[in-house]
N, C-alpha and C positions, 0 to 999 in steps of 0.2 A: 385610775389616778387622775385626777383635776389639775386644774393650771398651780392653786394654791399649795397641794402636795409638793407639785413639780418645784416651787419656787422656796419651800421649805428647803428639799433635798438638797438643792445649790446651798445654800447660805449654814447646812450643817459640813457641807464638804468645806467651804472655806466663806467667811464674811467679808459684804461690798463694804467699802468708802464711801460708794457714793448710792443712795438707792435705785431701784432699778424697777418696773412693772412684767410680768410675765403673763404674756396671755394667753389662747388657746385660740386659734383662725376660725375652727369650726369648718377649716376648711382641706380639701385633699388639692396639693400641688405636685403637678408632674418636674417644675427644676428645682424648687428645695424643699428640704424639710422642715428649714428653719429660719430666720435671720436676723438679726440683731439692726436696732435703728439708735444708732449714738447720740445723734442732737434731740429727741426725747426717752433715752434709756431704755430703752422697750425692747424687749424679745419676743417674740412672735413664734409660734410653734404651729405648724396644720398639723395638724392632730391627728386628721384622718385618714394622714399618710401610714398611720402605725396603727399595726393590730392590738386585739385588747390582750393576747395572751404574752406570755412570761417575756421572749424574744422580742416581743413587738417595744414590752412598755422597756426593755433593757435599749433601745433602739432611741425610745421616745427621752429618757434619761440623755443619752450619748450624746443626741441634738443639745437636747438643753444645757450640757456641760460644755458643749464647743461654742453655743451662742454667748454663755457664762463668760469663758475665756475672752470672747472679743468685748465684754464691758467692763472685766477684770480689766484688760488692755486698756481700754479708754479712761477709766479710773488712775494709772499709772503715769496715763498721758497729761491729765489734767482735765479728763473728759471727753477727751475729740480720738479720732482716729486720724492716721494718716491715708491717701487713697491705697496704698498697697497695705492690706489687713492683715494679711498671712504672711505674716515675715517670721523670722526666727524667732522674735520675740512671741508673738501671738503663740508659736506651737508648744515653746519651752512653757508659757500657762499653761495650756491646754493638757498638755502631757503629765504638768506635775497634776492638775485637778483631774485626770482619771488615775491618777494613783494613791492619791488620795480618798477619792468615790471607790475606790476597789478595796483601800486599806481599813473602809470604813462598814464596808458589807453595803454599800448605797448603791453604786454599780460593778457588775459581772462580768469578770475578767473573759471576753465573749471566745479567746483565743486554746482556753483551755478548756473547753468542751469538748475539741475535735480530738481524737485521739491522732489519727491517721495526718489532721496540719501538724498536732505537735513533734510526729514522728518525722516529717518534713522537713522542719523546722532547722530540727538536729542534723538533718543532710543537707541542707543548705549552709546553714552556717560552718560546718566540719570541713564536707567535701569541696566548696565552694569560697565560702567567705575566708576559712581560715587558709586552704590552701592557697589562694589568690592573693593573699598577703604574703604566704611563706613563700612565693615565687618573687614577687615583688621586689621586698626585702630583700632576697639572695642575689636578687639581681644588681640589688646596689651594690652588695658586695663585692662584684666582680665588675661593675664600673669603677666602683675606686681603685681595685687593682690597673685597670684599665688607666686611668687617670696616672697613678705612681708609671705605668709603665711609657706613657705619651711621654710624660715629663723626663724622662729618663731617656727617649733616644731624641730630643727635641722638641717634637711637634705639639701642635695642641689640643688639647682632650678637646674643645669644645669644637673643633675642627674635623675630630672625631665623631663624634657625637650627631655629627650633621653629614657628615658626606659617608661616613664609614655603616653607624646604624641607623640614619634617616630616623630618627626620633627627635622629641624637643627635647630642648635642654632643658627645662625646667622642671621636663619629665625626669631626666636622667638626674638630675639634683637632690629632685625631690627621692628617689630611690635611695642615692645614696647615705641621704638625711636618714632613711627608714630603718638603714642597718646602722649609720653609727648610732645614729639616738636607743636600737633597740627596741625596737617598737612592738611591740605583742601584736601578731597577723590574727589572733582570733576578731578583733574589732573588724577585718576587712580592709581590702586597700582602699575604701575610698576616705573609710575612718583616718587610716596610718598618713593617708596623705594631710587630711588636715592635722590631726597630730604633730607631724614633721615642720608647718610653721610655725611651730611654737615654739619661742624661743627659749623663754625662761624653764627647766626643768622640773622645778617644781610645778609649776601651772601644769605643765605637757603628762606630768605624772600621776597629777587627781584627773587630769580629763581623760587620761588612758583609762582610768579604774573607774571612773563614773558610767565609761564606757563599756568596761567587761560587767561592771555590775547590774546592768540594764537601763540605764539613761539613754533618753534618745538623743541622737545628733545636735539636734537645734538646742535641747536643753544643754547639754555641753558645751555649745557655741557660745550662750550666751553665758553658764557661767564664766566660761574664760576671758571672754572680749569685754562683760558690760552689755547694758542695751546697747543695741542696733543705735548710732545715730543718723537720725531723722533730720533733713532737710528745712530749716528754718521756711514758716510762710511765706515772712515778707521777702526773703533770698532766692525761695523760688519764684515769686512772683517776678522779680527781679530781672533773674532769667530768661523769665519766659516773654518778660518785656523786651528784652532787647532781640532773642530769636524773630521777635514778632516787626520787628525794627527791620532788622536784617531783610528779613523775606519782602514787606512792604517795599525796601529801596529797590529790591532784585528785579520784583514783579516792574518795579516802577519805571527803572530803564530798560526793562525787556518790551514795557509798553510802548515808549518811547520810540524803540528800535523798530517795534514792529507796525506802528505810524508812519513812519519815515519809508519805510518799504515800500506802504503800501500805495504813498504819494508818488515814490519815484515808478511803480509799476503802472499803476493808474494816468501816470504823465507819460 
């Protein structure tokens, strides 16, 4: 498979905005496989990181959709990247364009070949993910009894909470969010806890079932929130001007201080 094959496959799983070149290094690298260059569009593949059989070129594919993702990204941005690439945003691409590349026969869903991970899978999520939720959950349960029962001889649950089970409270909160909202423990408690700040019930309700339907995390994230907002240039520039102010004046009377020192020792 050539660079040109490779650059077709992308643009049948989803089409750029803005165009883009895909080349071939020609070359084997030990830290990536791949990378993506935004202020000339470029994606870059060493090629000869990946073998020529079936696995290899499913491998060589996989890069190219994750490089894909960060110039989808940069296309959404108006072209640029911000310096953190991998943010929620970047994965909720990335994750929809290999399900798309899977839903298309383009790439190889690599997960369902194993019999023995898929058989894992199922005990991970069952005995672990889901019970680790139903524990969670039941525990809010009997914090909020705990809470009815604080308020009831006076004292205060969150007084409780800190000296009685030495946990946070946000923790305890967030539990108790998990039983009233109801929250399906197959997603996981780390799922149910973001769940639980979701205020609006309806949003909290498509993201629970984007959830059991097999959406990932981040794509969940961002459907609910919107993009990620990103830190204006010129505001961070801003910033980082004045940090840079700060330290200047610190260093500057430290300088100061330690002149003076070194007159009065030297006297």
């Amino acid at each position: 498979m050539n660079q040109d094959k490779v650059k077709e496959k992308l643009l049948l799983i989803e089409d750029a905005p803005i165009e883009f070149s895909l080349v071939f290094s020609g070359k084997k690298s030990k830290k990536v496989n791949g990378l993506y260059k935004p202020n000339s569009r470029e994606i870059i593949l060493h090629n000869r990181n990946f073998q020529p059989d079936t696995a290899g070129q499913n491998l060589l594919l996989y890069t190219a959709i994750h490089e894909y993702a960060h110039h989808l990204h940069a296309c959404s941005r108006g072209g640029s990247l911000s310096p953190r690439a991998h943010n929620s945003e970047f994965w909720a691409i990335f994750h929809n364009l290999l399900e798309k590349a899977e839903a298309k026969k383009i790439y190889s869903d690599v997960f369902s070949v194993s019999p023995e991970l898929l058989k894992l899978t199922e005990v991970i999520r069952i005995k672990y993910l889901k019970n680790n939720g139903e524990l969670v959950k039941e525990m809010g349960k009997h914090l909020l009894k705990a809470h009815d029962l604080c308020f009831k001889i006076g004292v205060r649950f969150e007084d409780y909470v800190d000296r009685m089970l030495r946990i946070p409270r946000a923790a305890a909160n967030t539990a108790i969010k998990m039983f009233e909202y109801d929250i399906a423990p197959e997603v996981g408690a780390e799922n149910m806890r973001f769940l639980a700040g979701i205020r609006n019930s309806d949003d909290r309700k498509a993201a629970e079932t984007a959830l059991i339907k097999g959406k990932s995390p981040d794509t969940v994230k961002i459907q609910v929130r919107g993009k990620e907002k990103e830190e204006d240039p010129m505001e961070r520039l801003e910033k980082e001007k004045a940090r840079l102010e700060r330290t200047i004046a610190a260093l500057s009377k430290r300088l100061e201080e330690v002149n003076k020192e070194l007159k009065e020792t030297s006297g």
